[in-house]
Every structure is written in C-alpha cells, then in structure tokens.
N, C-alpha and C positions, 0 to 999 in steps of 0.2 A: 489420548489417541495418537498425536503427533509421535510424545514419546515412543508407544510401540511400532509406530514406523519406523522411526530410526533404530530402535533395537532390533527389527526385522530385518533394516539394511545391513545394519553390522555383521548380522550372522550370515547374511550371504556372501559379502563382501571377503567376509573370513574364511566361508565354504571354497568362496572364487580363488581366492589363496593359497586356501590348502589344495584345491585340485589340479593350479598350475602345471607343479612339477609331473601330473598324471597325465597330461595332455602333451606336456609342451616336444616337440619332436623337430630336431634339428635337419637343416636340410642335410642332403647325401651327394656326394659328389658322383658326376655321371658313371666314371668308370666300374663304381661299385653297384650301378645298376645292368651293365651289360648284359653280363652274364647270362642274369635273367629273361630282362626283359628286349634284347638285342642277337637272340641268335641267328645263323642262316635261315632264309637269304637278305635278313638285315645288313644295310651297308650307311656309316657315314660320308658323308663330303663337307668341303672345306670352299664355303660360297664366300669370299668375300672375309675370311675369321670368323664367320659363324659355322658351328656346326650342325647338319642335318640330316635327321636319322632318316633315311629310308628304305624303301623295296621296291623294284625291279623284279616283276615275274612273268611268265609267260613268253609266248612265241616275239622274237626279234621282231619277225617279218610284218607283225601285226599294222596295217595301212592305218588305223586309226587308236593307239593307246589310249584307255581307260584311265582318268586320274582321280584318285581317291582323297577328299578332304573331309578331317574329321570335326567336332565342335570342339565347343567349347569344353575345356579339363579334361577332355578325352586324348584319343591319341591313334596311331592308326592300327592298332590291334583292335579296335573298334570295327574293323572291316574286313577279319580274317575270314567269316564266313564266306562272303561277298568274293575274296582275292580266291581262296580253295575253290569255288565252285568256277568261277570264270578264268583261271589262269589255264587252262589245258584248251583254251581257244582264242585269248584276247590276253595281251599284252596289258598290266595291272601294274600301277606304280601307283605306291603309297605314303605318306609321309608324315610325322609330325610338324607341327606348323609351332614357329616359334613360341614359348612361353608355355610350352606344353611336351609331356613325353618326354624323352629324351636328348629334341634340339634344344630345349631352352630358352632363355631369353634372348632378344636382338642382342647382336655381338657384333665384333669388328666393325666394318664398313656400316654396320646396318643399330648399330648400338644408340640408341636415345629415342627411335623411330618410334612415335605411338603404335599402341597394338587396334590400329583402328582395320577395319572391311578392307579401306583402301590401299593402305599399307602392306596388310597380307596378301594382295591381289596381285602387284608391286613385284614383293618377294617370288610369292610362285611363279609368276612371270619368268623370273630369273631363273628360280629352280630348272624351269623347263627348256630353258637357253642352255643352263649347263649341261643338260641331261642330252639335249642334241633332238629334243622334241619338237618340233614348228607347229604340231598339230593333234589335238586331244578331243577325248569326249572328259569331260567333267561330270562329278558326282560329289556330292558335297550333302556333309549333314548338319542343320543349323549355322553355327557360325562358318561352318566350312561350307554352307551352301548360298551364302551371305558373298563369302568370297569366289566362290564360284561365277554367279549370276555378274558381279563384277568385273571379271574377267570375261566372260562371255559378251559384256555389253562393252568393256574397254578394249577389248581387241577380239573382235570378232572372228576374224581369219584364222585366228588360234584354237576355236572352239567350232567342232565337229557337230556334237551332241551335249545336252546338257541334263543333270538328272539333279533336281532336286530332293533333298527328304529332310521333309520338317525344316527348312530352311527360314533364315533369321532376315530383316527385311522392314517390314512394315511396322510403322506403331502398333503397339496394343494398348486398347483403353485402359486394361490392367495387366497388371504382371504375372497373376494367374499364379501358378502354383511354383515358384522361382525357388529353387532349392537356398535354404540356410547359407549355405557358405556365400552363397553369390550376394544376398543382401550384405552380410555381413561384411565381407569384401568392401563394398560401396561407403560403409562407415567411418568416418575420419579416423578416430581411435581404435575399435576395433580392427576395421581392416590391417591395420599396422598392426596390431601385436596378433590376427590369422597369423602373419608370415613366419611366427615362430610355433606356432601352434597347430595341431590336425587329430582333435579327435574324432579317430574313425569311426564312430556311430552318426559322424556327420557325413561321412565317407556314405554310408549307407542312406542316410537320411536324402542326398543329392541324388541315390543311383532307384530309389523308392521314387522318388518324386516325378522321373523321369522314364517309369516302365508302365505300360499299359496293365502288368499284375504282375506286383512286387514281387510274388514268387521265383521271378525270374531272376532275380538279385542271387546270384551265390557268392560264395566265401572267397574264388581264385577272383572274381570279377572286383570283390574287394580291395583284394590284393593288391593287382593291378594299378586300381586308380589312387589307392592310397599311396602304395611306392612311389610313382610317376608323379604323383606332384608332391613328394619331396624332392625331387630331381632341383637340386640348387641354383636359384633364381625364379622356380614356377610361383610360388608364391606371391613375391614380392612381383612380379610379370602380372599374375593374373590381379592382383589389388589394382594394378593400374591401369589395366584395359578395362576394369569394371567402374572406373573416377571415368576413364576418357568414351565411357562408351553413350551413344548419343542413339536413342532409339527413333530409327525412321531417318536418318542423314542417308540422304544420295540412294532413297527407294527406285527416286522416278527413274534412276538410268535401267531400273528391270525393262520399263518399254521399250532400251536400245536394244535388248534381245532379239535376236533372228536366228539366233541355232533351234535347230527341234530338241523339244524341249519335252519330257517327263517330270512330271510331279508326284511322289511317292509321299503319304501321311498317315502317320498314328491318328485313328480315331478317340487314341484315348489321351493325346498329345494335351496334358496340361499346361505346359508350358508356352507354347506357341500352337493356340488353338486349331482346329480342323479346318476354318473359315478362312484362312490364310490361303490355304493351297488352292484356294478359288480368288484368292485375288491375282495369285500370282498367272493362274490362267487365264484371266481378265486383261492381264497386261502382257503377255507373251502371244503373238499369235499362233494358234494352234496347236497350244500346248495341251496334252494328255493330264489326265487327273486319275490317280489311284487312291484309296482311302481304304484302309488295311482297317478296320474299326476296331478291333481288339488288341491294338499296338499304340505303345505310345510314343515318345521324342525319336529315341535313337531304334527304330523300326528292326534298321538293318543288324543290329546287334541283338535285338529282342527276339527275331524270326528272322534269322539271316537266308534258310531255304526258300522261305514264303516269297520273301520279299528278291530276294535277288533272280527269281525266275520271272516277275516283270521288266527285271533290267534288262536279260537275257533276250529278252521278245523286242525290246526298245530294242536293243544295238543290231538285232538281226532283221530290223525292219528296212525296208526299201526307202 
C-alpha cells in the first residue's frame, strides 16, 4: 500500500512538472498594459514615486464627489457600470489601490508599507489631498469597503456619505467559499512560486466563486483580471497582504461611524455572508440595508443597473 502511494506521488509530482511551463506566466511590465486597459479618461499620477492609475469624471462643480474603491484583485473597471450611469450628474473618481490593476505595489515614499485596511486608508487619504478633494461620499466594495468605513471612522470630516457593498470587516467563523488563489496565496511555499505562476482557469474559478450565477462570468471579464494581475509586482503584493491580513483587526472603529451610511449585499455573497450587512447596521447608527438576493460579492459588477439606482436614491436623499 505504502508503495502505491508513493508511486502515485511521483506521477503527480511529475504531472506537476511537466505542467509548469503550461501555467507559468511572467509578470508584464505596466506600460504594456495601457493601451488596453488604461484608455481615456484614465489618467496616472505621481504620489510620492508611486504610480496611480485613475479617473476623474463628471461635473467639476459637483459639492460632494463620489469616490469609488475596489476589492480585492479587482480594479476600478470594476465600477464602470456605476461611473457611466452616475457621471452625467456626480462627479466619480476611481482608482486602483496599490497592489492591484495598474498602480501596483507600494512604491517610493510608500514602499515596504503592509498592504493592511489601515495603510490603504492612509494612502487614499493622500490620494484625495493630491486630487484637491477635502470632501467625499465613499463607496467601497469588500476590501475597498473595509477601507472605506476606515476612513469614514478616521477622519470623519472627509466623509459626506458612505456606501458599503459586501464589505470586508468582521470575523467570519469560516471562510466560506474563499476563491483558490487567495488560500493558496496564504501558503508558505505555494504562495511563493503563485508569483510566477496564473492559470487562468483559477482566473475563472475566483470570478465563479464570487457571482451570485456564474453565468455572468464572460471571456473579456477574464481577460481583464488575468492581464491586471500580471501587472509586475501584483502577485508578489498580493501573497503578502494575504501572510499580513488579520481577519476582524480594528472592526470596532465601524461604531466611530457617523456619516449616513448605505449597506448594499449579494444575497448570494459566499464569501462574506448576507449576515454581515446587519452587523454593519448594528454598529452604524442609522444605517440603510439593501440585500439584492440573487447577487453575490462584487454586486455592483454583477448588476451594475440594479444596483447602482439604490445609490442613485442614497446620494439624492435629503
């Protein structure tokens, strides 16, 4: 018996071998993704030596700009539905947030910095210094709503409104239905040789794991997230915000909350369950709860009409 375990290891071990060179995909250096993924009215700047990709739309005059944070491996083409339906009345700014998309990993000034909540909160801070912002509504999905609620609760004056969806936060008893790569990431060994490696069937298997009906997974949205995190340094970024990430650190500052506040959730949200979006209204006074029940993690990408016409009604409330 032993024996045939080890001759079953070998032949895997030797499959694993042989399939390397199938899998293994070098990072891309950013300029070769522009093109693509970076057209008008995409613009970068220059915070500090780090570079950061973003957008700027709608009316100047706008008294209170909309700021859009994406999660986690995502990026802010994750919120074009959202930016096209709102930019012909509300001023939209969007961004990649380091270690993702096209900004990258911390750089310059900002280089060694854990990819924690607090750190990105930090960052956007500054973003919005450079941008000439003093005053926003925030909308964040998961980890960008993680950072969001952080900012909302670290400097309040900054934050108008606040829109949660499916946002990251609280302990989970389990981890629920946590896409492939992101364990794997967490792996000593493994995570280290991800950084050379991205087969896009795990590309798929992460964008499945997080739709309320997989069908909604197409071949450009593939694309997309496969390209962008070859973006040189996402890998090796996201293996270590996945070592440094600490589930439930610095929840309780959500009760520093006092902006009005929206709660937007996939009912079908495996990942960070439905039950969540009632804690977060449990600890925000007065906060709204929506539950979209046939949507799962990234809502606003799933059903970007559905969903963005409760935001629509948030910003144009009294």
């Amino acid at each position: 018996m032993a024996a045939l375990v080890l001759r079953l290891l070998g032949v895997l071990l030797l499959l694993s071998a042989l399939a390397l060179p199938l899998v293994r995909a070098p990072d891309r250096a950013v300029d070769t993704l522009v093109a693509r993924w970076a057209p008008p009215p995409s613009q970068f700047l220059d915070l500090g030596g780090q570079l950061v990709h973003y957008r700027d739309e709608g009316p100047r005059g706008d008294a209170l700009p909309l700021l859009l944070l994406h999660g986690t491996s995502s990026s802010l083409h994750t919120w074009e539905g959202w930016t096209k339906a709102l930019r012909g009345t509300h001023r939209v700014v969007s961004l990649d947030l380091p270690a993702f998309g096209l900004t990258g990993p911390f750089d310059g000034t900002y280089a060694g910095r854990p990819y924690t909540g607090e750190q990105y909160a930090r960052f956007v801070l500054d973003v919005l210094d450079r941008l000439q912002l003093p005053r926003v509504a925030i909308a964040g999905n998961s980890l960008g709503g993680e950072v969001a609620w952080r900012i909302a609760a670290m400097a309040p004056e900054r934050v108008g409104r606040l829109i949660l969806v499916d946002a990251s936060g609280y302990r989970r008893e389990a981890l629920g239905d946590v896409p492939l790569g992101w364990r794997i990431a967490r792996l000593p060994v493994l995570g280290r040789l991800s950084e050379h490696l991205l087969p896009r069937p795990l590309i798929v298997q992460g964008l499945v794991a997080v739709m309320g009906d997989p069908t909604h997974v197409t071949e450009a949205m593939v694309d997309r997230y496969f390209e962008l995190t070859l973006r040189e340094g996402n890998r090796a970024a996201l293996v270590e915000r996945a070592r440094q990430w600490q589930p439930g650190e610095g929840v309780d500052q959500v009760r520093g909350v006092t902006a009005p506040t929206l709660v937007l959730w996939g009912g079908r949200d495996r990942l960070i369950t439905p039950d969540h979006a009632q804690r977060f209204a449990a600890d925000i006074p007065g906060a709204q709860v929506q539950v979209f029940d046939d949507l799962g993690h990234i809502p606003q990408e799933e059903d970007p009409a559905r969903t963005v016409a409760a935001v629509q009604a948030f910003l144009a409330a009294k």
